[in-house]
C-alpha positions as a Markdown table, in Angstrom:
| # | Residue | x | y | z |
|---|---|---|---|---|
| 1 | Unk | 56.8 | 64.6 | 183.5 |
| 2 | Unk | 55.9 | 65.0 | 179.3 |
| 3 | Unk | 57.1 | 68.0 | 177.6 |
| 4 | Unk | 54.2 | 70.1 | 177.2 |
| 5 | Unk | 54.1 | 72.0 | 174.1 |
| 6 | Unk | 51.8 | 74.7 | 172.2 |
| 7 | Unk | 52.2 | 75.0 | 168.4 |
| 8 | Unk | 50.6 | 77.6 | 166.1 |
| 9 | Unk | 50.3 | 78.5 | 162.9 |
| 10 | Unk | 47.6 | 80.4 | 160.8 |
| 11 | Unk | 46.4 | 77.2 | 159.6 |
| 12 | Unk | 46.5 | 73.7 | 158.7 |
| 13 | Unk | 44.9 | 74.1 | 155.0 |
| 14 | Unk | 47.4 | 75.4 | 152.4 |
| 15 | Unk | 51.0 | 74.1 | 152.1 |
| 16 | Unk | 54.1 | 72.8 | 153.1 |
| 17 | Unk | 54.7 | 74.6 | 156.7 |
| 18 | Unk | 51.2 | 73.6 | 157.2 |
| 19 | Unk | 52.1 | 70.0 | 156.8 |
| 20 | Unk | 55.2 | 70.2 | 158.6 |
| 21 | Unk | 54.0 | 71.4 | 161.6 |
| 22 | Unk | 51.0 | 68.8 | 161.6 |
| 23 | Unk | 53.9 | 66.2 | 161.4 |
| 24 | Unk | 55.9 | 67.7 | 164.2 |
| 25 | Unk | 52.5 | 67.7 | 166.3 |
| 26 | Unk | 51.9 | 64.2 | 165.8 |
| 27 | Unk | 55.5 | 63.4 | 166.4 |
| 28 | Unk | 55.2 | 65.1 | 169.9 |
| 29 | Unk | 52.1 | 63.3 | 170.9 |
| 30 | Unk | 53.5 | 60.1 | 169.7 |
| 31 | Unk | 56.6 | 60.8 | 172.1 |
| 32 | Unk | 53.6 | 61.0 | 175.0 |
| 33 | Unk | 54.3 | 64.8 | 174.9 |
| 34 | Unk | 51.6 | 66.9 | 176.1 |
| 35 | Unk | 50.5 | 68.7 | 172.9 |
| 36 | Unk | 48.4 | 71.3 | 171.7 |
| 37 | Unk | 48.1 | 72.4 | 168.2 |
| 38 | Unk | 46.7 | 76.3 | 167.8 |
| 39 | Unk | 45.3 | 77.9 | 164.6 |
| 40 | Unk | 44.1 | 81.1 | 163.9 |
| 41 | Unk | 41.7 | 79.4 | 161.2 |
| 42 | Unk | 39.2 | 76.7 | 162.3 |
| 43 | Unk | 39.5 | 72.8 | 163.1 |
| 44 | Unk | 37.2 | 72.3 | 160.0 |
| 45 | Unk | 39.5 | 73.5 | 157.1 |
| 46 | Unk | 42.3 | 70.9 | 158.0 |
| 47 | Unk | 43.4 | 68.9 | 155.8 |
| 48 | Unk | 46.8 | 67.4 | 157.0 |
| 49 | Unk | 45.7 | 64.4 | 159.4 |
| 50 | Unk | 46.8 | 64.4 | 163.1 |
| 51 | Unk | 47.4 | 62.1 | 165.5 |
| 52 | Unk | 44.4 | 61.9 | 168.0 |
| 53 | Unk | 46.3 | 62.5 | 171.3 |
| 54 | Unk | 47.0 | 66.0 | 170.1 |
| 55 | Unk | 44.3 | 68.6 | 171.5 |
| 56 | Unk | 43.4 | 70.9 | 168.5 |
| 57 | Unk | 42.4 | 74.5 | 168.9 |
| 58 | Unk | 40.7 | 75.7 | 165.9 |
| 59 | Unk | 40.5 | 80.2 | 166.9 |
| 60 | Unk | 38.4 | 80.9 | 164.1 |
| 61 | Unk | 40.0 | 84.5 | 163.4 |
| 62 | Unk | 40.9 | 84.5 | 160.0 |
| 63 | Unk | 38.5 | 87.1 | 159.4 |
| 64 | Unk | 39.4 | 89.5 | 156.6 |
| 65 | Unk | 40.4 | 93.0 | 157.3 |
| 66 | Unk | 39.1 | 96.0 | 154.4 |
| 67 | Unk | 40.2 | 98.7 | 156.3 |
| 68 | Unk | 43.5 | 99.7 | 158.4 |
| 69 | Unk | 41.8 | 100.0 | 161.5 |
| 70 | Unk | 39.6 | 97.1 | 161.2 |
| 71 | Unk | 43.4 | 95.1 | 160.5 |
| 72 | Unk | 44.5 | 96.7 | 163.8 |
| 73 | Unk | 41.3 | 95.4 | 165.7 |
| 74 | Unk | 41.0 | 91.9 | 164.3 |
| 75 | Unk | 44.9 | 91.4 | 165.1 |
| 76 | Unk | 44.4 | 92.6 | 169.0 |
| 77 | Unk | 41.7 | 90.2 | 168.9 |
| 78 | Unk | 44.1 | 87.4 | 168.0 |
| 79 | Unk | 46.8 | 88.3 | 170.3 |
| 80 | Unk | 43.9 | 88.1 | 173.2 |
| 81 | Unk | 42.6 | 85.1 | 172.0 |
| 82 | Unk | 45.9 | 83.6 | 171.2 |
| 83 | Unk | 47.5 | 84.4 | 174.3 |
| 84 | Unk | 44.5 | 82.9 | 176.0 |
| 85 | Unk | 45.0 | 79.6 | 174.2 |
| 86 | Unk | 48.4 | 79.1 | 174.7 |
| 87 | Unk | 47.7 | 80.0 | 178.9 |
| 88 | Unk | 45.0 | 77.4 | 179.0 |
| 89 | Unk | 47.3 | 74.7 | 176.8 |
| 90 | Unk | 49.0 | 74.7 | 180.1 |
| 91 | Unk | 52.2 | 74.8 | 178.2 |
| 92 | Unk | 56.4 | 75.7 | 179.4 |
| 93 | Unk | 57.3 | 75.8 | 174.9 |
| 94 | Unk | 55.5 | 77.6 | 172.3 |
| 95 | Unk | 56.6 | 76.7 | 168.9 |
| 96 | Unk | 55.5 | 79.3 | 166.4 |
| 97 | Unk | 55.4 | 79.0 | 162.0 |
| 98 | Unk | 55.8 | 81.5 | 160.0 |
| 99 | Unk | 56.3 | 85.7 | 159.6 |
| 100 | Unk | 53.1 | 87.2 | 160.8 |
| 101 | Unk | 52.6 | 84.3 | 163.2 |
| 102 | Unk | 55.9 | 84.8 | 164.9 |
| 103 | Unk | 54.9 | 88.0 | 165.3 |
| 104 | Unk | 51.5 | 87.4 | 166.9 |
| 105 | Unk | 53.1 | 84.8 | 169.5 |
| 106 | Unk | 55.7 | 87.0 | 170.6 |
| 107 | Unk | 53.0 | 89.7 | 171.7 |
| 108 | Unk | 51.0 | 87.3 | 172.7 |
| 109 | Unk | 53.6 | 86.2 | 175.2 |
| 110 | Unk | 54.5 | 89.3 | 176.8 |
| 111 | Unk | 54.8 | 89.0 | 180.0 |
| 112 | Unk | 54.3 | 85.2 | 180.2 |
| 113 | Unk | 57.0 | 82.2 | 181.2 |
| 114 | Unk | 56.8 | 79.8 | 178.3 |
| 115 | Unk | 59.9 | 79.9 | 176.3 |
| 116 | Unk | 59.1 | 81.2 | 172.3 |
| 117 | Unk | 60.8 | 79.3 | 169.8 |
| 118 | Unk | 59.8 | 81.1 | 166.3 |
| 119 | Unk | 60.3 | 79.3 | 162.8 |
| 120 | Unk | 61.5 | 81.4 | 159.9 |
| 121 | Unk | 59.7 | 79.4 | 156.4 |
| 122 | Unk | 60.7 | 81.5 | 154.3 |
| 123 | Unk | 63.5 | 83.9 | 152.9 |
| 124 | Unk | 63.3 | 87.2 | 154.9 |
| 125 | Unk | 65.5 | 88.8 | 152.7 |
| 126 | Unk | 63.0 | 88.4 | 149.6 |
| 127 | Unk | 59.5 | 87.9 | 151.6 |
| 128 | Unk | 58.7 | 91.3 | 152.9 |
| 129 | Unk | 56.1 | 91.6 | 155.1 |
| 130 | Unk | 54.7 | 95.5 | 155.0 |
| 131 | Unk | 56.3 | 98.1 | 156.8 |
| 132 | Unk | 54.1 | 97.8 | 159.6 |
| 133 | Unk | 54.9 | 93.9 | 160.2 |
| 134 | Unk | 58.4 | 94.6 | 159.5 |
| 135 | Unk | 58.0 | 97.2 | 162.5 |
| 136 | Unk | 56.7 | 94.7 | 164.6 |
| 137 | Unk | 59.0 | 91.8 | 163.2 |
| 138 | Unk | 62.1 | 94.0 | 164.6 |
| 139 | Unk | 60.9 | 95.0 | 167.8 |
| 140 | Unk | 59.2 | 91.8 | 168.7 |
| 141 | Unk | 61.9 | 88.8 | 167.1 |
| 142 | Unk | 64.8 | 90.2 | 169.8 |
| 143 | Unk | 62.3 | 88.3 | 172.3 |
| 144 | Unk | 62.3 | 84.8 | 171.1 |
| 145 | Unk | 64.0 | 81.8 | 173.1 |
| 146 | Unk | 65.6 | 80.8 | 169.4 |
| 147 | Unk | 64.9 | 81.1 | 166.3 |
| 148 | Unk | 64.8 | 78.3 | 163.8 |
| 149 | Unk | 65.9 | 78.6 | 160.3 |
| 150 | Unk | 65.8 | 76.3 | 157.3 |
| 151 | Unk | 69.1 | 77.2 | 155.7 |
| 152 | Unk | 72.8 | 78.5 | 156.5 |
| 153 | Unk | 72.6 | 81.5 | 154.6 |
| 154 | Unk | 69.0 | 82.7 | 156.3 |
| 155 | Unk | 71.3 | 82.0 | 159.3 |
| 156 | Unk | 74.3 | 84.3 | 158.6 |
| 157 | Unk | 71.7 | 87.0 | 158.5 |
| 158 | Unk | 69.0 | 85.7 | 161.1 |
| 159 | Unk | 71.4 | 87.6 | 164.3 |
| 160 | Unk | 69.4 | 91.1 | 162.2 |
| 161 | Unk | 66.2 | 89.8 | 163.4 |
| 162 | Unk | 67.2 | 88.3 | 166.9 |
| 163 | Unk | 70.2 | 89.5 | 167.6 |
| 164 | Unk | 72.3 | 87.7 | 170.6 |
| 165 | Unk | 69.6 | 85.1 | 170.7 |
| 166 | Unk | 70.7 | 81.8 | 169.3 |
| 167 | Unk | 69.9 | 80.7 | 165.8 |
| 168 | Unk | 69.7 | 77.0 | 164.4 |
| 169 | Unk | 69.3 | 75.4 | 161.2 |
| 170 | Unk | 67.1 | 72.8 | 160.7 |
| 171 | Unk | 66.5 | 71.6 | 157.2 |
| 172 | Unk | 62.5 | 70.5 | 156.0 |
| 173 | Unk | 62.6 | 66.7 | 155.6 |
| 174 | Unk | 61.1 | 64.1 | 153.6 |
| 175 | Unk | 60.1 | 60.4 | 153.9 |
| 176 | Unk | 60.5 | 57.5 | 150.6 |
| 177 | Unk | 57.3 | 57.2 | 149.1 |
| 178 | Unk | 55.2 | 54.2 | 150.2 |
| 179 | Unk | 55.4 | 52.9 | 146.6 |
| 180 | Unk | 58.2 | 54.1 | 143.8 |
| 181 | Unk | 57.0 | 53.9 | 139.8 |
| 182 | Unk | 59.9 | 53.6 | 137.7 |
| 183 | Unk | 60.7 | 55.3 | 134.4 |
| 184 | Unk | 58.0 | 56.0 | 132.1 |
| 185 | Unk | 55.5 | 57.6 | 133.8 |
| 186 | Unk | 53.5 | 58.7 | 130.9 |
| 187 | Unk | 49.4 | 59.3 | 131.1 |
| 188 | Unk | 46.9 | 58.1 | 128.5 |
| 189 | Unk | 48.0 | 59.4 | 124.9 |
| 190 | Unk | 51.5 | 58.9 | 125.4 |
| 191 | Unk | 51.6 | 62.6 | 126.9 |
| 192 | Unk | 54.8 | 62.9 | 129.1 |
| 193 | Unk | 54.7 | 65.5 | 132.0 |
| 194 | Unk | 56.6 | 68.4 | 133.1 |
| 195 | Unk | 55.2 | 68.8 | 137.2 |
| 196 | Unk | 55.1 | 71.9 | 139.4 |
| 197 | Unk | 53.4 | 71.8 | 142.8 |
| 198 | Unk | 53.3 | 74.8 | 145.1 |
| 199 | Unk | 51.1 | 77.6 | 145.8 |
| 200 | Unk | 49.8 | 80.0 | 143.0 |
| 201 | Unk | 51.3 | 82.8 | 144.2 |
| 202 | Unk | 54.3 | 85.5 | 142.7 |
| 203 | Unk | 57.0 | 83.9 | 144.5 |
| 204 | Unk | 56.6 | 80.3 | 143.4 |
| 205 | Unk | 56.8 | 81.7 | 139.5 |
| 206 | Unk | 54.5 | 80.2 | 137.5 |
| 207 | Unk | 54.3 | 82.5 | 135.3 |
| 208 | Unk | 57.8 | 82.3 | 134.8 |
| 209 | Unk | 57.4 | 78.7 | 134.1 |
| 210 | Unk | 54.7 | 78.6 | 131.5 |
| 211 | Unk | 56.6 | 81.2 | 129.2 |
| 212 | Unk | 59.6 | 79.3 | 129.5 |
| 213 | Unk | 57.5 | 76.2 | 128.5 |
| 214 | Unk | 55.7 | 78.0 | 125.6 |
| 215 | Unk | 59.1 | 78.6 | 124.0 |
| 216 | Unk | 60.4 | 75.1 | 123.9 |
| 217 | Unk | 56.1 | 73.5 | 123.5 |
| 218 | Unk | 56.8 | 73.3 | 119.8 |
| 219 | Unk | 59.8 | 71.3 | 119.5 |
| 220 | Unk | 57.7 | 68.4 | 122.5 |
| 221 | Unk | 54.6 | 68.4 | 121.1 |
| 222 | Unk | 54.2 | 64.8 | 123.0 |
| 223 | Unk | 54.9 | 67.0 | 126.8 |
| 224 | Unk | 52.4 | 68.9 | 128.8 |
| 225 | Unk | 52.8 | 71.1 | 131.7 |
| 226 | Unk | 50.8 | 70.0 | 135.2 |
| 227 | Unk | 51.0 | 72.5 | 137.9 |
| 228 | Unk | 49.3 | 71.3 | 141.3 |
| 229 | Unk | 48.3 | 74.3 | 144.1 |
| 230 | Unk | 45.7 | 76.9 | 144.6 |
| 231 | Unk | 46.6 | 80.8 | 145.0 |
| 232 | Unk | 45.5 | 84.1 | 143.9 |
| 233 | Unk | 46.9 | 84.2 | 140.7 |
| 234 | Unk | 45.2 | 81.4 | 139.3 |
| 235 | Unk | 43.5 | 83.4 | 136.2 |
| 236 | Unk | 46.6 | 85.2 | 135.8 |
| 237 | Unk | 48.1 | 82.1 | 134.8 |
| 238 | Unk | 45.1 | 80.6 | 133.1 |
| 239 | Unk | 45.3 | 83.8 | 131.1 |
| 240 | Unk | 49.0 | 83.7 | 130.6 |
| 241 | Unk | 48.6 | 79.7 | 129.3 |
| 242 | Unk | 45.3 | 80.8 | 126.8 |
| 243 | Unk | 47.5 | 83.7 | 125.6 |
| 244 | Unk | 50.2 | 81.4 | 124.6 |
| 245 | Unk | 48.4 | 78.6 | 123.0 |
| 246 | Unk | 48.6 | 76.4 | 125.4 |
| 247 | Unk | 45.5 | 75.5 | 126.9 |
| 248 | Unk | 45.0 | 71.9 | 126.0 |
| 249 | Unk | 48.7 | 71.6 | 127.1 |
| 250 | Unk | 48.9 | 73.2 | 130.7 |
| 251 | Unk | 46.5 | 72.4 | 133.7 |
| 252 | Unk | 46.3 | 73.7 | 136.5 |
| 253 | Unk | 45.5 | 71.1 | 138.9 |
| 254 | Unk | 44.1 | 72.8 | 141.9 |
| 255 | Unk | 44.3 | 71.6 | 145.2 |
| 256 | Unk | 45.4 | 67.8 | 145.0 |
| 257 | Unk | 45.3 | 65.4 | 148.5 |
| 258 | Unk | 48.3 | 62.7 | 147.2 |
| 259 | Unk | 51.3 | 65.1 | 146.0 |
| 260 | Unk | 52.7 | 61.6 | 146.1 |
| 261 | Unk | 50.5 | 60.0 | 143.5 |
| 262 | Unk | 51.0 | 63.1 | 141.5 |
| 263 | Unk | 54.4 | 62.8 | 141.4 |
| 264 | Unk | 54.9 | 59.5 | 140.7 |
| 265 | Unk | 52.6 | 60.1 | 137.1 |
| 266 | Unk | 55.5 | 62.5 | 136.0 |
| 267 | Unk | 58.6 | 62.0 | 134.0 |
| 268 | Unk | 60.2 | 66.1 | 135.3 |
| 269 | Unk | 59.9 | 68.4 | 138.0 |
| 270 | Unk | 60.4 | 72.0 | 137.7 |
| 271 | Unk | 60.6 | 74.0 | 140.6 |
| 272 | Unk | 60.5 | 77.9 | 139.2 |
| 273 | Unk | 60.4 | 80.6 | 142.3 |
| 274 | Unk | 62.1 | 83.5 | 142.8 |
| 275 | Unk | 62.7 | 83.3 | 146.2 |
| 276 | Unk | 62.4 | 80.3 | 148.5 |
| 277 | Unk | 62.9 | 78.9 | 151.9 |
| 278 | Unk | 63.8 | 74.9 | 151.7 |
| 279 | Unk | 61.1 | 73.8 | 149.6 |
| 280 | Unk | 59.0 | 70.6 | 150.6 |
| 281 | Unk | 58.1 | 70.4 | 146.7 |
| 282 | Unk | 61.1 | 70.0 | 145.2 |
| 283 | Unk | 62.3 | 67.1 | 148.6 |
| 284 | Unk | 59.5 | 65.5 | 147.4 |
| 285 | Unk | 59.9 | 65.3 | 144.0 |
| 286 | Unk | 63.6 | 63.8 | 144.3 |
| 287 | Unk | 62.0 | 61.8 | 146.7 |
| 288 | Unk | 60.3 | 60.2 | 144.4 |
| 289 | Unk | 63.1 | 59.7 | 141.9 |
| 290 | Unk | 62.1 | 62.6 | 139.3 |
| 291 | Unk | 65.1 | 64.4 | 137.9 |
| 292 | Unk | 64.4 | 68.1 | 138.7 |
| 293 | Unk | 65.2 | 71.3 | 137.3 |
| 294 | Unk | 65.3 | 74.4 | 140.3 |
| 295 | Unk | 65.6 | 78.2 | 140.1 |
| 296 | Unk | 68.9 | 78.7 | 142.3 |
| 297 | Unk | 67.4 | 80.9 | 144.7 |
| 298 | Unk | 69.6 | 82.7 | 147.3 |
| 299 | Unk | 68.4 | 80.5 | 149.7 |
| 300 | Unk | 67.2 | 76.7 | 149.4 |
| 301 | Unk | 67.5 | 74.5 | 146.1 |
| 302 | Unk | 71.1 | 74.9 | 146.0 |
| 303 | Unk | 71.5 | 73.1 | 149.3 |
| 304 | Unk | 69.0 | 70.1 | 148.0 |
| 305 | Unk | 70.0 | 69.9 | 144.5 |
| 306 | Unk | 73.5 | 68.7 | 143.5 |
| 307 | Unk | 74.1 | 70.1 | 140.1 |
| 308 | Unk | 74.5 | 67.9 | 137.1 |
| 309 | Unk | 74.3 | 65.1 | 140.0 |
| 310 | Unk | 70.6 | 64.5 | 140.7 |
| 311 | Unk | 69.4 | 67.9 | 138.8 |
| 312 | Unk | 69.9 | 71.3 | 137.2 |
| 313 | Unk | 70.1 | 74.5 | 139.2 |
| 314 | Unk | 69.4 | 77.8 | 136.6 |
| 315 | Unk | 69.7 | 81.3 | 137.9 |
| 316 | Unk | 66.3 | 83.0 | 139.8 |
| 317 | Unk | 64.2 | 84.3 | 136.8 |
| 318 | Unk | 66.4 | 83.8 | 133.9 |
| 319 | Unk | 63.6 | 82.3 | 131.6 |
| 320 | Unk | 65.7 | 81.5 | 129.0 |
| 321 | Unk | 68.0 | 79.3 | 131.3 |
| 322 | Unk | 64.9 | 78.0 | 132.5 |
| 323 | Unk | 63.6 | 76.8 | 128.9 |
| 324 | Unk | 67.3 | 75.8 | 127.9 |
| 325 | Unk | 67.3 | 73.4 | 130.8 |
| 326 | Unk | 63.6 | 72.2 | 130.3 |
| 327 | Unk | 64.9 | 71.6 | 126.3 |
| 328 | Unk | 67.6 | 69.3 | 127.4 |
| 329 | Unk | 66.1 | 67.1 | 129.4 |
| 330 | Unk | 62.6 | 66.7 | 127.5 |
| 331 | Unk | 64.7 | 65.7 | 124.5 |
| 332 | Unk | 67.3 | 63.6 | 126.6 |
| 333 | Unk | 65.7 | 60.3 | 128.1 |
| 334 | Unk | 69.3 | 59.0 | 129.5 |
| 335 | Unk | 70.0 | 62.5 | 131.5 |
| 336 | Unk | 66.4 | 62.2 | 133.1 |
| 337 | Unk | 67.0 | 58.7 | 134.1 |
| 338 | Unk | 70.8 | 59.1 | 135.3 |
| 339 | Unk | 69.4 | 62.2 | 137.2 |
| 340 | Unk | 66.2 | 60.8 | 138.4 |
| 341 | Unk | 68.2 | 57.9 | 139.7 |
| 342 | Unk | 70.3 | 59.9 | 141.9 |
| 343 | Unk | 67.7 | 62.0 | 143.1 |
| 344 | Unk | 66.7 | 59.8 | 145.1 |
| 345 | Unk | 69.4 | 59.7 | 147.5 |
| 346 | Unk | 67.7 | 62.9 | 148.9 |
| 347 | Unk | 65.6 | 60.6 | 151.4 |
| 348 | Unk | 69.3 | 59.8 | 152.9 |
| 349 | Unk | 70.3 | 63.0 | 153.1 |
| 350 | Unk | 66.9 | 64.4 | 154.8 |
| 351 | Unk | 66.0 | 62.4 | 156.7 |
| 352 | Unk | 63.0 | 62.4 | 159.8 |
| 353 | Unk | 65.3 | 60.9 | 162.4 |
| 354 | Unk | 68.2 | 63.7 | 161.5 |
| 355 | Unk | 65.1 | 66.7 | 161.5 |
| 356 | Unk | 63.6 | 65.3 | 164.9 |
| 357 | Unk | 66.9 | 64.9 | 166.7 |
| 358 | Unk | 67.6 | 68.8 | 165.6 |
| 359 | Unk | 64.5 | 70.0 | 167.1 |
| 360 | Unk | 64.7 | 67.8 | 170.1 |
| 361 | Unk | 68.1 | 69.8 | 170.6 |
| 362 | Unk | 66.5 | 73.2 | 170.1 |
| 363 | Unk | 63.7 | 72.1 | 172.5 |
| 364 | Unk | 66.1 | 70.5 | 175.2 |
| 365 | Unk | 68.8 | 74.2 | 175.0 |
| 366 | Unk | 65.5 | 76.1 | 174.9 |
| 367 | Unk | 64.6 | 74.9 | 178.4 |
| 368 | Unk | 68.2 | 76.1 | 179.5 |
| 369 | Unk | 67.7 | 79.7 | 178.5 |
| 370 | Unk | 66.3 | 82.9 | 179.7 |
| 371 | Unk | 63.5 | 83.8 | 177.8 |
């Protein structure tokens, strides 16, 4: 008989977990695995491609809550509606993304015999969710079949959130680009490009990034600063970029459909956040055989990034670190090259077949537990 499977996440629109998850679906299906992807957003804001043999359930509940109570009503809503979904799926595993989502399954599940499998994305040490969800988080985790974790350090404190239930680490992954551009990826105007992807948010530190890039702008006047992604603190950092002279010299991108493509135009990647889970950015990046400087988070970069190997790792929100490392390798064509070179290597060491075969193994001791 096929595995039969239900998968949800808020939705399928915004980022890396996002396109993880519409990989693992289509991965599933392709398998001839019964499976049935379920968002709290609708069908129509997609934009990650999935493979047509997975049956998509678009909830349309992302409606926006002003007051406390109306939070409390619109998220019994999604429980009922959620629970609802995942009943008529038909399916025995429920494989749930992210904080808040987790959260939402769980209770949705009470009382119900598919096994919960809930994916940790991020740091919970660093990402709080509101004492509320944090409430919630504590009473409802313990109830999970396992919990999957991107790092080992998130997993020496993951038995807080779950306690005896098990707890495995499964790195993010990433593919070789279909095509590789060598050195010299430089635009019209001989510009050369320092590259940020991710969402425009306080975590991913932005703003951390253009100040450090203001202080070093002078001595590159040939660089620019692209930073790809959509968030809420897009004016802040349009603000922050006119404030420092440098509006002809950073753009924000927006929302781009090829982070490949974008990529492959750059000659450095700087990945600035203050706290992280195991960022599909910076995978990609190396990927694509940029040499990459990384904020070492506590959790993350500084299992990707081999330092002085294939990048730089600076402390979380030491600026000046941030700029020092920027200055050397803007200036230094032979460091970016011998990095960049190595970087590559990255695809080898995360690869799809390794990430599969570790969920296959969560999903096969799944079925042998007591949920």
């Amino acid at each position: 008989m096929p595995r039969k499977l239900a998968l949800v996440i808020h939705a399928l629109n915004t980022g890396g977990a996002e396109r993880v998850m519409a990989l693992m679906a289509s991965h599933w299906a392709n398998q001839d695995a019964d499976v049935t992807l379920i968002t709290l957003d609708t069908a129509e804001t997609d934009r990650f491609p999935l493979d047509a043999r997975v049956r998509r359930v678009g909830l349309g509940l992302m409606h926006e809550s002003r007051y406390p109570w109306q939070a409390v009503w619109n998220n019994v809503a999604r429980i009922r509606h959620l629970r609802r979904a995942i009943r008529k799926s038909g399916a025995e595993q429920v494989v749930s993304f992210t904080d808040n989502m987790n959260v939402l399954t769980l209770l949705a599940s009470v009382g119900r015999a598919w096994k919960v499998i809930i994916a940790e994305r991020n740091d919970p040490r660093q990402q709080k969710m509101g004492r509320g969800w944090d409430l919630l988080r504590r009473l409802t985790y313990p109830r999970c079949s396992a919990l999957v974790v991107q790092t080992e350090s998130v997993a020496k404190y993951a038995p807080r959130l779950v306690r005896k239930r098990p707890v495995y680490v499964i790195p993010n992954a990433v593919m070789p680009p279909a095509e590789r551009s060598d050195a010299g990826h430089v635009l019209a105007g001989d510009r050369r490009i320092v590259a940020a992807m991710g969402r425009l948010t306080a975590q991913k530190g932005f703003d951390l990034l253009i100040e450090a890039f203001a202080r070093i702008a002078d001595r590159h006047p040939d660089w620019m600063l692209k930073i790809a992604g959509d968030g809420e603190e897009r004016r802040k950092l349009e603000s922050l970029a006119e404030s420092q002279g440098l509006t002809q010299r950073v753009d924000l991108c927006g929302w781009i459909d090829e982070p490949v493509a974008f990529l492959q135009k750059a000659d450095l990647f700087v990945l600035s956040s203050r706290y992280e889970g195991f960022p599909n950015a910076l995978l990609e990046a190396m990927a694509c055989g940029l040499p990459v400087i990384s904020t070492d988070c506590d959790s993350g970069p500084g299992e990707i990034v081999r330092h002085g190997t294939d990048g730089l790792l600076v402390p979380a929100e030491d600026m000046e670190g941030l700029a020092q490392a920027m200055d050397r390798l803007m200036t230094n064509r032979g460091d970016r090259e011998r990095l960049g070179g190595n970087a590559a290597e990255v695809v080898e060491r995360f690869g799809y077949d390794a990430f599969f075969a570790r969920w296959e193994h969560v999903l096969n001791e799944t079925t042998k537990t007591y949920k």
